[in-house]
C-alpha positions, 0 to 999 in steps of 0.5 A: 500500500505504500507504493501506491501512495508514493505513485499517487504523490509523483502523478501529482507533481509536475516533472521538472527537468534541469533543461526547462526555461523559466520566461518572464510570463511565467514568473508573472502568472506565479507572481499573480497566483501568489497574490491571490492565494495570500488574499483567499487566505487573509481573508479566510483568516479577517472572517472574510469581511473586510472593513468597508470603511477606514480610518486616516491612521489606517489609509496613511498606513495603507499608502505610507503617507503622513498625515500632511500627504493625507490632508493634501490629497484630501483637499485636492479632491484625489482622495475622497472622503467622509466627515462623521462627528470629527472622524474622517472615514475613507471607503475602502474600496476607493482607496483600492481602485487608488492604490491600483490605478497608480500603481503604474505612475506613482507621481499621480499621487503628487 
């Protein structure tokens, strides 16, 4: 019976050979399966919700920024925002589609 097994573990596994050549597509697939795999399990370990709404110590956290950047990028309108009893709350999802679509050209921030 432990012969089948070990068969059963090598049928699994894809064979590798010292001649394969590994391209820069397949280390961004990896990369990009990587990053999902850590999302599916940060979010299977938060409960799977995360907060919709965030803190200004939580997104300078996020963009590592300090709290000047943060009132600037608020006051220029590039980082939308909600007032609540003198708490500033920032939507998270916002701040995703943010940190995406600069990603490419940081200097958008500026």
């Amino acid at each position: 019976m432990g012969a089948t097994d070990n068969k059963r573990t090598d049928e699994r596994k894809p064979r590798l050979f010292r001649e394969q050549l590994v391209t820069v597509e397949d280390l961004i697939d990896f990369r990009e399966a990587l990053l999902n795999d850590l999302r599916k399990l940060i979010a299977a370990t938060s409960g799977g919700v995360a907060k919709k709404w965030l803190k200004s110590a939580e997104v300078q956290e996020m963009l590592r920024i300090s709290s000047g950047k943060l009132q600037y990028l608020r006051d220029s309108g590039v980082i939308p925002f909600t007032k609540l009893g003198g708490v500033t709350y920032y939507d998270s999802e916002e701040i995703d589609q943010l940190m995406k679509s600069t990603s490419s050209n940081p200097m958008k921030l500026v």
